[in-house]
C-alpha positions in Angstrom: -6.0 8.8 -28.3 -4.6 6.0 -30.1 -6.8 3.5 -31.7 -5.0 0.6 -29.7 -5.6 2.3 -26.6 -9.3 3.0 -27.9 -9.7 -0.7 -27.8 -8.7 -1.9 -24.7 -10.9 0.4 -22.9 -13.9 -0.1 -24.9 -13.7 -3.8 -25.1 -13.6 -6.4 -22.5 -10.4 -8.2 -21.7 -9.3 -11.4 -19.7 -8.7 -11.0 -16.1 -6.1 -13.5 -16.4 -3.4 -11.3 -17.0 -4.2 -9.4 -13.3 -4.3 -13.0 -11.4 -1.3 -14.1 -13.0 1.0 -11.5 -12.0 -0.4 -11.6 -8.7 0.3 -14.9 -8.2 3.7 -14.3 -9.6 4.4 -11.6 -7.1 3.2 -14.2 -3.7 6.0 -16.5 -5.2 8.9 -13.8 -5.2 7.0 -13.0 -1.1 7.4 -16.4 -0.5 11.0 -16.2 -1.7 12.2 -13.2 -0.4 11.4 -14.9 3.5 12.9 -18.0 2.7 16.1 -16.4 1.5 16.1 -13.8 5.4 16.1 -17.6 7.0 18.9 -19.1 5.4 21.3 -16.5 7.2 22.4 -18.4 10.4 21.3 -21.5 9.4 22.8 -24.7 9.6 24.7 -26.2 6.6 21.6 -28.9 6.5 19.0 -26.3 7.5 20.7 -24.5 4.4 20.0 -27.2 1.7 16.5 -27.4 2.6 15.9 -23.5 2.5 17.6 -23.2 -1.2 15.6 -26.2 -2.5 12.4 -24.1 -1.3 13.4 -21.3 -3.4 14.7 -23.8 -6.1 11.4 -25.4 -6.3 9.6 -21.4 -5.9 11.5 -20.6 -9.2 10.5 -23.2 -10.8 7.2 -22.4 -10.0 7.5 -18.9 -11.2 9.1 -19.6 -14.6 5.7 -21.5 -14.9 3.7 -18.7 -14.4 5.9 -16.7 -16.6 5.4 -19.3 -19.4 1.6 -18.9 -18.7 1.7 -14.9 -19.5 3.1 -15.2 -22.7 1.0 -17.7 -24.1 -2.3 -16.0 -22.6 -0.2 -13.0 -24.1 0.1 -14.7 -27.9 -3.7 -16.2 -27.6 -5.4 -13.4 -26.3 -6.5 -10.3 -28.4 -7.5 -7.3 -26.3 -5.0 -7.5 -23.3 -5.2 -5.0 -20.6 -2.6 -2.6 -21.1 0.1 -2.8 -23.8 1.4 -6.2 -25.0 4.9 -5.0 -24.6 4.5 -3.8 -21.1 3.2 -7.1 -20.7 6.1 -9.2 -21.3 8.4 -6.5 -20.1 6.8 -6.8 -16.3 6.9 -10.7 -16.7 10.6 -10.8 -17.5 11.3 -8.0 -14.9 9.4 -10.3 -12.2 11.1 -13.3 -13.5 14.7 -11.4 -13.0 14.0 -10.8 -9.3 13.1 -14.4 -8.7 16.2 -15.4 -10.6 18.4 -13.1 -8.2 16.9 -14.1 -5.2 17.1 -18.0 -6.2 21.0 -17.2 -7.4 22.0 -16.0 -4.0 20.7 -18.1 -2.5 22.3 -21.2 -4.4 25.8 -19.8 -3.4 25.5 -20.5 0.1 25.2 -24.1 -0.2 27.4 -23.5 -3.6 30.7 -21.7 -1.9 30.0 -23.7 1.5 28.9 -20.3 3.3 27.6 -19.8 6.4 27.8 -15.9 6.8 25.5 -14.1 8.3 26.9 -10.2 8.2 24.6 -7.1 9.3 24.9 -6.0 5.6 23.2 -9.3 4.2 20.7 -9.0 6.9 19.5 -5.4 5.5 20.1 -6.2 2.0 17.8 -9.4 2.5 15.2 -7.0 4.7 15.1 -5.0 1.6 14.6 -7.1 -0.8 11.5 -8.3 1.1 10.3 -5.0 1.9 10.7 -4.3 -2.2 8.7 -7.3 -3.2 5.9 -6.8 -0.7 5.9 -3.6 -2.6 6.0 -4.9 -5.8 3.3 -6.9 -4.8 0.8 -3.8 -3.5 1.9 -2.3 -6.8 0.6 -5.3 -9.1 -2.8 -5.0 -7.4 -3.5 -1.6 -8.4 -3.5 -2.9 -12.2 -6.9 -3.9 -11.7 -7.4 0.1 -11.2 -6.0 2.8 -12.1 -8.7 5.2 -10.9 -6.0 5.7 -7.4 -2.7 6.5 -9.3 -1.7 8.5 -6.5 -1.2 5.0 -4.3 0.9 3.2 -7.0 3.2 6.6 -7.2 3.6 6.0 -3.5 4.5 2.4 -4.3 7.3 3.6 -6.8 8.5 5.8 -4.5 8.9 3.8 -2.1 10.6 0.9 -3.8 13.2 3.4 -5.6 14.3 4.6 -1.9 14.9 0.5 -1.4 16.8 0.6 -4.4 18.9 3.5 -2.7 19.2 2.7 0.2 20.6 -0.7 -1.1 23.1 0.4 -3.0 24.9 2.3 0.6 24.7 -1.1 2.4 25.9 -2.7 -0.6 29.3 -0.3 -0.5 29.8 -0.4 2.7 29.6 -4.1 2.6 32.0 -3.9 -0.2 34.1 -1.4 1.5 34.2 -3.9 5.1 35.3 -6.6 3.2 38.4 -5.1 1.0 39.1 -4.0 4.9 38.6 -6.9 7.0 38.5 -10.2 5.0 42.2 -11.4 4.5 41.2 -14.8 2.6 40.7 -13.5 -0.9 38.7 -17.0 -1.7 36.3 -16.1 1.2 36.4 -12.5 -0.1 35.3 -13.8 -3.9 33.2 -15.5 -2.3 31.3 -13.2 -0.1 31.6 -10.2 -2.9 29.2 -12.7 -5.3 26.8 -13.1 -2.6 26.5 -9.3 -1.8 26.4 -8.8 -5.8 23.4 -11.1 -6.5 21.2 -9.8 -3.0 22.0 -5.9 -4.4 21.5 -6.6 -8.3 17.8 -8.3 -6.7 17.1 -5.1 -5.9 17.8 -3.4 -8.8 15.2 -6.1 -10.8 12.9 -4.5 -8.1 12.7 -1.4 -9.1 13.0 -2.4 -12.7 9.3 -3.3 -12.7 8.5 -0.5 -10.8 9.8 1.6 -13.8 7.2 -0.7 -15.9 4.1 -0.4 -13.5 5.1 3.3 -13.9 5.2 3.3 -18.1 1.7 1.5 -17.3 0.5 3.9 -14.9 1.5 7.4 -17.4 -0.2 5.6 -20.3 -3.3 5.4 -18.4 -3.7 8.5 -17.0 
């Protein structure tokens, strides 16, 4: 065993890094609804939804600045510093995504509300409440076998959203004739799918976590 690893189990470490994340994770929740509501909204009901997510971000990127200074002020962390900083950014990247998306609407004057953005917004919720069950079991790993589910199931997320994504694709080189609306549209589809992909980017880090700790 390396002499690193020796260290963080024998000595005691801050908690702080476990609450943080967790509180970074309720954010991207609290995101991930807002963003479902703003399809079929009014242009003014819109606004206000984006500014929630605006104002969630910002929020976020606070938390985020918070982990790496507990991370260069704090000796013994819980797991690896790297793995650290990777999940923050990769948490940070989904709130990014979410809150880009959801920009465009009020951006690009959209009021779409297609059966592809519907799912692609459903999954993107269903990955962060994921996410979030998946940050919890930090605090533990003595039940690895419930954060493999957790990766499992986030990855088939990730799959499934790449098939709506094409066929979104796919339905809009076929149906939409304004190539402005198409642009449009295409970007919007773009950020929702590439939010899913940040998803399963920190499973990928809860699972480096997970196979150095077993």
């Amino acid at each position: 065993m390396k002499i690193d690893r020796l260290i963080q189990i024998l000595l005691p470490h801050d908690e702080k890094f476990y609450t943080l994340f967790e509180e970074s994770t309720k954010l991207l929740q609290k995101a991930s609804i807002t963003l479902r509501k703003i399809l079929g909204a009014d242009p003014a009901q819109t606004r206000t939804l984006v500014l929630e997510i605006e104002d969630l971000e910002h929020q976020a990127d606070e938390v985020t600045h918070r982990i790496f200074a507990e991370l260069n002020s704090t000796f013994v962390t819980p797991f690896d510093r790297e793995d650290i900083h990777q999940l923050a950014s990769s948490l940070d990247d989904i709130m990014d995504y979410i809150n880009g998306s959801a920009s465009r609407f009020v951006l690009y004057n959209i009021q779409a509300d297609t059966p592809y953005m519907r799912r692609l917004t459903e999954i993107i919720q269903q990955q962060v409440e994921a996410v979030g069950k998946g940050v919890t079991y930090l605090r533990d790993f003595r039940n690895p076998s419930a954060l493999q589910e957790i990766l499992r199931e986030v990855n088939e997320y990730e799959n499934d959203a790449d098939t709506v994504f094409a066929l979104a694709v796919a339905d809009l080189f076929e149906n939409e004739k304004n190539v402005i609306e198409l642009i449009k549209l295409k970007e919007i589809y773009v950020g929702l799918e590439t939010a899913t992909d940040r998803c399963e980017d920190v499973v990928n880090v809860l699972e480096s976590i997970l196979i150095k700790h077993a």
